[in-house]
Every structure is written in structure tokens, then in C-alpha cells.
C-alpha positions as a Python dict, from the first residue, in 0.01 Angstrom:
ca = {
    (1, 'X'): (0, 0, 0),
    (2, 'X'): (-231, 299, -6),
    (3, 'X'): (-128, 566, 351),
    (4, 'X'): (-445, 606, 587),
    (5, 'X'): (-289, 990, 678),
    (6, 'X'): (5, 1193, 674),
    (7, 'X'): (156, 1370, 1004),
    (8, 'X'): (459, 1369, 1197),
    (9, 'X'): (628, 1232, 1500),
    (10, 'X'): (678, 1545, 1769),
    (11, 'X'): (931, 1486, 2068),
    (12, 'X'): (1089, 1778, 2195),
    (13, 'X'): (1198, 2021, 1938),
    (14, 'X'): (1275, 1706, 1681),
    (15, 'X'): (978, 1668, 1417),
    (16, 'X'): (943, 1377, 1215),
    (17, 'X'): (720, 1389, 891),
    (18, 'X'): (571, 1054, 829),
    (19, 'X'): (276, 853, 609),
    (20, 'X'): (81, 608, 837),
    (21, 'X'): (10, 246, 659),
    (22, 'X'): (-245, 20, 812),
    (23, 'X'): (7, -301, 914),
    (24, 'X'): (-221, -612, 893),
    (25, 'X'): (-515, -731, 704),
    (26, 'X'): (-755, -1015, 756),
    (27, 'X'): (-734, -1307, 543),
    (28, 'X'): (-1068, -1465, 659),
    (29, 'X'): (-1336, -1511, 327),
    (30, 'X'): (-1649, -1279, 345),
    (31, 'X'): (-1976, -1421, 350),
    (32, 'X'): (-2288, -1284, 325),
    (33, 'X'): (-2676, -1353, 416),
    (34, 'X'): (-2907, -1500, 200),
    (35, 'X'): (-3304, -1586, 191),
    (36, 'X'): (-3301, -1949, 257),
    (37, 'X'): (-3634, -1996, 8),
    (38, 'X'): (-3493, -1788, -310),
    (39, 'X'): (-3129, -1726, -212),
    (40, 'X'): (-3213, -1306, -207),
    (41, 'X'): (-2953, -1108, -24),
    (42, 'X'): (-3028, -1000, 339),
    (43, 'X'): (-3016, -600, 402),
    (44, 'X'): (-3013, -456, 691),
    (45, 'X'): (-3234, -158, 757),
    (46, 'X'): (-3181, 157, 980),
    (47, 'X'): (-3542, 111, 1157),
    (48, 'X'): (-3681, 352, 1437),
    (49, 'X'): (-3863, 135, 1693),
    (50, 'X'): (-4172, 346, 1634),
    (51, 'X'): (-4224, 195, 1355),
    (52, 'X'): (-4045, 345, 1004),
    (53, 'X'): (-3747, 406, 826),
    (54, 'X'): (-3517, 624, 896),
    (55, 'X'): (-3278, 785, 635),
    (56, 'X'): (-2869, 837, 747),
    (57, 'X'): (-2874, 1192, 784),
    (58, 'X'): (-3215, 1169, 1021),
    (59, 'X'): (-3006, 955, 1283),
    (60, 'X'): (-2880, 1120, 1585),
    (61, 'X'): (-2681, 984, 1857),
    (62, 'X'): (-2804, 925, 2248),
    (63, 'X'): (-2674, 839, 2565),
    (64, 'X'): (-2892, 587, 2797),
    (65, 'X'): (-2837, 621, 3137),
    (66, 'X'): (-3079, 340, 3201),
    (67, 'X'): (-3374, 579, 3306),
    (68, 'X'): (-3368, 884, 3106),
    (69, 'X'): (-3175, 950, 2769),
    (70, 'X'): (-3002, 1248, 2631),
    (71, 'X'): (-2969, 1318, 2239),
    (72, 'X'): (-2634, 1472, 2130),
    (73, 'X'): (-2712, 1651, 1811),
    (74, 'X'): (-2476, 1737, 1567),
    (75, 'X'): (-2446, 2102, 1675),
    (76, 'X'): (-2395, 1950, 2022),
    (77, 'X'): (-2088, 1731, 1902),
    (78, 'X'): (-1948, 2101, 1750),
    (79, 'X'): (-1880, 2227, 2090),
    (80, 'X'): (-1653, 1982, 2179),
    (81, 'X'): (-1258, 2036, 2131),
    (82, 'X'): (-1277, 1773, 1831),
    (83, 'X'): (-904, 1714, 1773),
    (84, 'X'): (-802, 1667, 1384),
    (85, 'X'): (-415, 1696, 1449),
    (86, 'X'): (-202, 1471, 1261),
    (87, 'X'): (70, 1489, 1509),
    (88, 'X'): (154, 1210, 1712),
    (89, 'X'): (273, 1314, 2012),
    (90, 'X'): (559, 1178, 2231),
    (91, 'X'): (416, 1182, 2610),
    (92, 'X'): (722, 945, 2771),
    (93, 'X'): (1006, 673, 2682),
    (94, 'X'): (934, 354, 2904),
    (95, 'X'): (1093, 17, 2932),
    (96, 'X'): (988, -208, 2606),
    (97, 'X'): (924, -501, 2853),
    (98, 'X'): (675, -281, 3085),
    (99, 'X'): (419, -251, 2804),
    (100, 'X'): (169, -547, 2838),
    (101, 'X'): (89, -693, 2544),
    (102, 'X'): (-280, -701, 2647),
    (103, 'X'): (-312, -375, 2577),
    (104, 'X'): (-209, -391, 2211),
    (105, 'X'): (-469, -302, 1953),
    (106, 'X'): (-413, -263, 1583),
    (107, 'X'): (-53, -182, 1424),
    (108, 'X'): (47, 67, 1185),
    (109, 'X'): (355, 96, 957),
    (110, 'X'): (499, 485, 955),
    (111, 'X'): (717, 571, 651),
    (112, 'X'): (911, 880, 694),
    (113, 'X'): (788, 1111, 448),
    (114, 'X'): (1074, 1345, 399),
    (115, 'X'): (1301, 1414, 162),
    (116, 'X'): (1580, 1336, 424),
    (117, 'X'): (1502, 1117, 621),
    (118, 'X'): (1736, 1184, 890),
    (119, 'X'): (1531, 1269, 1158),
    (120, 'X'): (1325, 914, 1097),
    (121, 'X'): (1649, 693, 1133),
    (122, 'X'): (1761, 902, 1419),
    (123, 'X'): (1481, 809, 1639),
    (124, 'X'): (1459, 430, 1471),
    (125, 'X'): (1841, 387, 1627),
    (126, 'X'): (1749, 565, 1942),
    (127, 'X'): (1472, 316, 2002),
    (128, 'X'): (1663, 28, 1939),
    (129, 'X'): (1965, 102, 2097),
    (130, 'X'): (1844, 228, 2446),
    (131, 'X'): (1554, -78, 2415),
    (132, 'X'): (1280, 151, 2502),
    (133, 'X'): (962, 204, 2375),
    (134, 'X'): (760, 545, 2298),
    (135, 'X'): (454, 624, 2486),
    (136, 'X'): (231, 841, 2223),
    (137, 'X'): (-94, 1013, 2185),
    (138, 'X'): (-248, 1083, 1843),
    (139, 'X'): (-576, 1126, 1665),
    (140, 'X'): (-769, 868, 1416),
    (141, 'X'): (-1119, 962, 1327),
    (142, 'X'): (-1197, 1179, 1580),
    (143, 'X'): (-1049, 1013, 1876),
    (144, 'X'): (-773, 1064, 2055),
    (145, 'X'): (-587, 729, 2127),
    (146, 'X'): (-295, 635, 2323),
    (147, 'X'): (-46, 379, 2152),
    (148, 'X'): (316, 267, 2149),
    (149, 'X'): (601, 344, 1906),
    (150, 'X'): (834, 108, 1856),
    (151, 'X'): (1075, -74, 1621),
    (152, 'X'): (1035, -322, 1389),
    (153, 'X'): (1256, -506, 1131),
    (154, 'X'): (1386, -131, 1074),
    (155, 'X'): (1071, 19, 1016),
    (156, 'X'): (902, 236, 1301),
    (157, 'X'): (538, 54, 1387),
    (158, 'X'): (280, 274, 1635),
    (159, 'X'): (28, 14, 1780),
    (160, 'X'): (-297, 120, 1932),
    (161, 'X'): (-293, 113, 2353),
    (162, 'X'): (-639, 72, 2544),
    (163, 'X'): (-688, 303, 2795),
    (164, 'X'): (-593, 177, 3164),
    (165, 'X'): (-946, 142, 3266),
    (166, 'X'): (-1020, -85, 2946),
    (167, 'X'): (-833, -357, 3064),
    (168, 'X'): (-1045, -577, 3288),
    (169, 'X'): (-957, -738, 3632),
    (170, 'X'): (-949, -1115, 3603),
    (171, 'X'): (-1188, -1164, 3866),
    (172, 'X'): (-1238, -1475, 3980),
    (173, 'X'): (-1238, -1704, 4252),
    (174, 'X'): (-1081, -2056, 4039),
    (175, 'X'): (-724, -1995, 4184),
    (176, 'X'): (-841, -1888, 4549),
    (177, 'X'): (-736, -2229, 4652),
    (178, 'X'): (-350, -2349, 4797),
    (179, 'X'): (-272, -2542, 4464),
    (180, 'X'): (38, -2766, 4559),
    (181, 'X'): (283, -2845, 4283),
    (182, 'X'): (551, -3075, 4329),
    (183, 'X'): (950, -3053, 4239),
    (184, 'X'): (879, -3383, 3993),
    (185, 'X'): (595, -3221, 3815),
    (186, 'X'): (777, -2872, 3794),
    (187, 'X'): (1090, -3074, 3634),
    (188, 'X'): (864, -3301, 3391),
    (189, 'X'): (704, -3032, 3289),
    (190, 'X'): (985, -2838, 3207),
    (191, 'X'): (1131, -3094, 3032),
    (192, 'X'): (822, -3083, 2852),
    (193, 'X'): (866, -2755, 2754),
    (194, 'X'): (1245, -2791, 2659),
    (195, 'X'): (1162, -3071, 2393),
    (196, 'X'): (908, -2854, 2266),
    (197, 'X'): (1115, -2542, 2232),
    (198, 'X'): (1222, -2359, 1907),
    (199, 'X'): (1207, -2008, 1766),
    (200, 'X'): (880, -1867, 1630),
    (201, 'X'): (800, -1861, 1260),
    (202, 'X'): (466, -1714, 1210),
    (203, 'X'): (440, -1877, 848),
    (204, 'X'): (433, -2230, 986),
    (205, 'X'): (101, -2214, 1096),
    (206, 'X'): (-188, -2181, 895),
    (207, 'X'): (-550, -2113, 955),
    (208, 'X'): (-704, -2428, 832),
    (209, 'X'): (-1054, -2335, 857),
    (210, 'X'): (-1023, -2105, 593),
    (211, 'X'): (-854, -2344, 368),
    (212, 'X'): (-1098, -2564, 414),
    (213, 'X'): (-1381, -2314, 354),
    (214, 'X'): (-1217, -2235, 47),
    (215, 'X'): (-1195, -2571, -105),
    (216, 'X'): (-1551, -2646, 25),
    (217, 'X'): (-1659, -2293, -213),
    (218, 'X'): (-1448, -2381, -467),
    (219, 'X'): (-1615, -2740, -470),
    (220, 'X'): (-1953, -2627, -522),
    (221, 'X'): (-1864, -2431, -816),
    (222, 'X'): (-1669, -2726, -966),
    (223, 'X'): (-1994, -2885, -954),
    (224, 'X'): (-2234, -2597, -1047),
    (225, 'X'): (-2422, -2561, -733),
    (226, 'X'): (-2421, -2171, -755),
    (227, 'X'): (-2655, -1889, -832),
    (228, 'X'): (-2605, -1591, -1035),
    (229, 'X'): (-2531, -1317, -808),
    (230, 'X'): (-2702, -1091, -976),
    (231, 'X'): (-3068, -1297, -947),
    (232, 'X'): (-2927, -1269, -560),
    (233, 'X'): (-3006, -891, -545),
    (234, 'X'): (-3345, -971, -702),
    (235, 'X'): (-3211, -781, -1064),
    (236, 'X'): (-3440, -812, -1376),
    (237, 'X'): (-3318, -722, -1721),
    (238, 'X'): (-3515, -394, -1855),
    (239, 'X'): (-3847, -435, -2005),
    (240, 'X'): (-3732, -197, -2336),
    (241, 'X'): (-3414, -384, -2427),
    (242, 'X'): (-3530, -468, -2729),
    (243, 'X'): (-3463, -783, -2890),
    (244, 'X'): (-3385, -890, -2494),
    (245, 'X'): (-3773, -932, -2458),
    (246, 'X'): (-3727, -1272, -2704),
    (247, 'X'): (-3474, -1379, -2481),
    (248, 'X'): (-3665, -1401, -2225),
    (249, 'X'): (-3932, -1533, -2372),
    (250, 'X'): (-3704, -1801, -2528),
    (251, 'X'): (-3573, -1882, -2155),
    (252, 'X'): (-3945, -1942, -2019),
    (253, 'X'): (-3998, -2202, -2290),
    (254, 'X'): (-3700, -2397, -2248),
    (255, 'X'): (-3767, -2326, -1867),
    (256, 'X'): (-4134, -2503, -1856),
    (257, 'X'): (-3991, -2768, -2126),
    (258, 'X'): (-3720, -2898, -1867),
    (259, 'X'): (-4008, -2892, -1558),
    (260, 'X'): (-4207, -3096, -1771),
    (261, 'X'): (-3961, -3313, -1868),
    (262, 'X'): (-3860, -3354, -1519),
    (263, 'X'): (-4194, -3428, -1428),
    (264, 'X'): (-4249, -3719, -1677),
    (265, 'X'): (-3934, -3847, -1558),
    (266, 'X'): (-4018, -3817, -1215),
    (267, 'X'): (-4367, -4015, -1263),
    (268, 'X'): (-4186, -4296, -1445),
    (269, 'X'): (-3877, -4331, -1166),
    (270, 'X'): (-3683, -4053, -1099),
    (271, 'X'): (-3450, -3813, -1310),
    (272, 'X'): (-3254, -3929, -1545),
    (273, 'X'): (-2934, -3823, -1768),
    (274, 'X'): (-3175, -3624, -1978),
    (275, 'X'): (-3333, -3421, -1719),
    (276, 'X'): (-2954, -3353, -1623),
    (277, 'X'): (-2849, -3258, -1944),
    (278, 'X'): (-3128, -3032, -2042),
    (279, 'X'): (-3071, -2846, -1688),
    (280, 'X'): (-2754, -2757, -1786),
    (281, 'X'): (-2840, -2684, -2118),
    (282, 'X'): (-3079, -2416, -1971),
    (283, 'X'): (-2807, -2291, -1727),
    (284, 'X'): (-2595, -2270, -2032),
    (285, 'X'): (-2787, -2017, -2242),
    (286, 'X'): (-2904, -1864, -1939),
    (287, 'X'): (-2885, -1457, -2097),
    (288, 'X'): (-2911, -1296, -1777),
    (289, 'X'): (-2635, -1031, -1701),
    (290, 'X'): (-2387, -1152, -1399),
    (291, 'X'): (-2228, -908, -1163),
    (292, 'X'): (-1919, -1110, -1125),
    (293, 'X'): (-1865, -1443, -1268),
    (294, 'X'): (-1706, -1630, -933),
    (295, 'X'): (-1409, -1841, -1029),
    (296, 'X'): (-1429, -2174, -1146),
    (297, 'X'): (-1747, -2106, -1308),
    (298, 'X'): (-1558, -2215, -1662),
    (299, 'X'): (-1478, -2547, -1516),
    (300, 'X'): (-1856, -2578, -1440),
    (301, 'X'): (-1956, -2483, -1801),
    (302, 'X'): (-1771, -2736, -1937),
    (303, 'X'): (-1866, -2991, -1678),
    (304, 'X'): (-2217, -2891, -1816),
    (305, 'X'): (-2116, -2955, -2190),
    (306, 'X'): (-1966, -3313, -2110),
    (307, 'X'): (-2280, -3390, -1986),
    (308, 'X'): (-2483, -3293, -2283),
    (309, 'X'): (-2251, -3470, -2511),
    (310, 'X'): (-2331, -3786, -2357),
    (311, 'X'): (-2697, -3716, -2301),
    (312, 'X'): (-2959, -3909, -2501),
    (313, 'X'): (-3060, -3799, -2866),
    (314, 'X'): (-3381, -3706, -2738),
    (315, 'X'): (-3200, -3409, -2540),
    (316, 'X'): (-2939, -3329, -2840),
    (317, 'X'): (-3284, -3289, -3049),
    (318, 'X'): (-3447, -3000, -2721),
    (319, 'X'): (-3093, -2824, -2769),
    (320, 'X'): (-3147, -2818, -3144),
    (321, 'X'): (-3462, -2659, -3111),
    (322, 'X'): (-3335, -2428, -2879),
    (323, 'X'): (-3062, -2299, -3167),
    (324, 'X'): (-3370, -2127, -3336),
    (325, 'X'): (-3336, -1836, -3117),
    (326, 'X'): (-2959, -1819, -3139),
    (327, 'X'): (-2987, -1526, -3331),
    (328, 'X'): (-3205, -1352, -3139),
    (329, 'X'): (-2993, -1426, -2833),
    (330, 'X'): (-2678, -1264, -2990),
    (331, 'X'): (-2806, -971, -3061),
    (332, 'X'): (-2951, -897, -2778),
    (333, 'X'): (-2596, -762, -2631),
    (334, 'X'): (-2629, -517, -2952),
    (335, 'X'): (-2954, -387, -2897),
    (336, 'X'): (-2816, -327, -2521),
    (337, 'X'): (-2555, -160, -2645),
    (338, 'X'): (-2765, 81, -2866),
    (339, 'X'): (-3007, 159, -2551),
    (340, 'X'): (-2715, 262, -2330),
    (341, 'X'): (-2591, 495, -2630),
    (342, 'X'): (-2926, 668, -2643),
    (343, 'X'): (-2944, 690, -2301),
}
């Protein structure tokens, strides 16, 4: 674990150096945009509504009133008593049970960061024993926030608070109504809840969506329906890479020999093994440099040689033909080599 900042815990004259560790993570798979038509990444561009582009250090910020707006430059921002203490700040002890969890945001692991760490056990115990919980201010990039110190599995955890006024009413008019409930539905329900009670193990429960997004991703590659990530950023190899340029012109001709293939195939019924076999043949050789090669991308290489193997001599005979450049292919990752030494 990497610390986000180091500070200390101030309450009364007792100081309490400490690193501050960032207690949870996400586990949900990141997905991007692409260009339904030629699978190109989707950017997003800082665009001023008159009409151009606008560089980061151009932007300013603005507050809209709803008639009139004011911009807050930079210098304007300057003037204000921007806190960047690393202190957090004990404001009052309260009841653990009085803090709503509503008003939880994210958590953060402190490690005492002292060579004795007396100080840091001395207010863990204090916590624990007199079950109360530590109402704090501190900074974290550039705002001050309010938050909660407590204890946890003997480690001291400070968790983000919303401010009173961030925590909406619940206002509406669904329970306005005298809802009756009677003594037999109050006991069956408890009963209800009895048969269904049991302590809580977090690691039970798993997010199955995820799972199941994973195995969908790691399907598609099983079965080579992927794209080179770096075609997905619209990347071209350089034009003066040397013996690179017969590459390329080798992939073009096995390229248009495969669409005409396909195409002959197609007019007499369909695809067939062949056209199957060359495709991955193509895919195979394919010399263009990958930004990451996603896993299970082996198991789809050799899916692709199975196929060939038991693709039709006609096919074994376009592969053979395509050895002819072999050579040329292998040394363009020399020649690349060579350019980048010049360079």
C-alpha cells in the first residue's frame, strides 16, 4: 500500500504522527468507448461552446447563479485561506451509535508513523474502551472535510462525514397514511427474521455481475473476437522503418488475397473452412506493434493454428506462399531497433 499523506492526529496537547492509506478499492472492470464502425477509441474534448478548443491551463472556473455568472480566476482562488495542514484535528468525542451511517463517505487506514508508537495505541484503547467515536476536521486537496475517527480490527480508520446540510430530507408523502399492522404479522414477520438471522461475513457475497462480465471478456478472447488495441487509438507503424515498409506491403497482399477468397466463396455458398483458416492465418502474421497483449490472447493463437492444420491444402499452399516474406518480417524488429538507436 502506497500513503496518500503524512500528518498527525491533534487532541489537546497529545500529537499523534500518522501516514493516511486509502481503505477500499473498487473491484468493478473498466471499460472504455469505442467507434461502433472501426472500433477507434472515444476522447473526450475540453470544448468552449463558442465554438473551439480549449487547452487545460486556458480553463477557468465560474459560478452560475442562473442569470448572471462570475469567473473565479486563479489569482481570485489565492485570496482565499486555502488550508494545506496535514493535521487532523479533534473537534469532540461523541457516542459511536449517534453517528448515522448515512453520512459515511470514503474510509482511510492511519498508520502511526512514529518511532514509538505510544501515543497511537493510547488513543486506539481510549476509543475502544470508552465506545466513543472522534469527531475530526482535516484537509484533502484543498478542502476541509469533517469525518469520524474510529477503531477498527486495531487499526485507527478516519471516514469522510458530509456536511449536515448534505444529507437530504426524505420528503415524501408515501407514509402520510395510518398504516395498521397487526400483532400476527409483527410475530410472523419476526419469526421471519429470526430464521434468517446470522452474523455478517462480507466474503460470502459476491458481485456476480462482474464475474459474469469477466467470463463474457474472457470468452471473446478464447474465441478471437478482439482487436489490437493499438489499431484502437488509430496507431500506424512509421513510414522510415525500414525493412517494416515490406511488411506492410506483404500484409496488404495476403489482406486482398483472403477478401477475394472470401468473395469467391461467398458467390458459390457461403464461407467455408478455408476462408476461416486463411483469416487466421492473416491475424497470425499480423506485424503490427500491440500496446498490451490482453490475456488469453495465446489460447486464441493456437485456436487459430488448429484451424489451419485442418484447413484444406489449397490454404496450407496461401500460407506457403506467405513464408516468402518470413525473412523480411523478422527483421523488421531489427531494423526498428537500429532506428530507435539513431534516434
Amino acid at each position: 500500500m502506497r500513503s496518500i499523506w503524512k500528518g498527525s492526529i491533534a487532541f489537546g496537547l497529545v500529537n499523534v504522527p500518522i501516514k493516511v492509506y486509502a481503505a477500499t478499492e473498487t473491484h468493478d472492470i473498466a471499460l472504455h468507448q469505442v467507434h461502433d464502425e472501426d472500433n477507434g477509441r472515444i476522447r473526450y474534448k475540453r470544448v468552449c461552446e463558442l465554438g473551439h478548443d480549449v487547452d487545460y491551463e486556458h480553463i477557468q472556473r465560474a459560478y452560475d447563479d442562473g442569470d448572471k455568472t462570475v469567473v473565479l480566476t486563479a489569482d481570485d482562488l489565492k485570496t482565499l485561506p486555502e488550508e494545506q495542514s496535514h493535521e487532523i484535528e479533534v473537534l469532540e468525542f461523541v457516542p459511536s451509535d449517534q453517528v448515522d451511517p448515512i453520512s459515511y463517505e470514503k474510509s482511510y487506514y492511519l498508520e502511526p508513523d512514529s518511532r514509538s508508537p505510544k501515543a497511537y495505541v493510547l488513543l486506539r484503547e481510549t476509543l475502544d474502551r470508552t465506545d466513543r467515536t472522534a469527531i475530526v476536521q482535516f484537509t484533502l486537496r484543498q478542502k476541509t472535510r469533517l469525518g469520524a475517527l474510529r477503531v477498527h480490527d486495531d487499526v485507527l480508520v478516519l471516514q469522510g462525514l458530509l456536511w449536515g446540510d448534505e444529507v437530504r430530507a426524505a420528503d415524501f408523502k408515501a407514509l402520510d397514511t395510518d398504516v395498521k399492522v397487526s400483532a400476527n404479522e409483527l410475530k410472523m414477520s419476526s419469526s421471519l427474521v429470526d430464521s434468517m438471522s446470522t452474523d455478517y461475513d462480507p466474503s460470502k457475497y459476491t458481485d456476480e455481475y462482474q464475474e459474469q462480465l469477466q467470463q463474457l471478456i474472457d470468452a471473446k478472447l478464447e474465441a478471437g473476437d478482439d482487436v489490437d488495441t493499438a489499431a484502437t487509438f488509430g496507431e500506424q507503424p512509421d513510414e522510415d522503418e525500414g525493412d517494416g515498409g515490406d511488411v506492410i506491403d506483404l500484409m496488404a497482399a495476403l489482406r486482398a488475397s483472403v477478401d477475394r477468397n472470401r468473395a469467391s466463396r461467398s458467390s458459390r455458398g457461403g464461407r467455408s473452412a478455408d476462408d476461416d483458416a486463411a483469416d487466421d492465418d492473416a491475424a497470425e502474421d499480423d506485424p503490427e506493434p500491440r500496446r498490451k497483449a490482453p490475456a488469453g490472447k495465446a489460447a486464441s493463437k493456437a485456436s487459430s493454428k488448429t484451424s489451419a492444420a485442418k484447413a484444406s491444402p489449397k490454404t496450407s499452399a496461401a500460407k506457403a506462399s506467405s513464408t516468402a516474406g518470413a525473412k523480411g518480417e523478422k527483421k523488421a524488429p531489427a531494423a526498428r531497433s537500429r532506428s530507435k538507436k539513431a534516434s
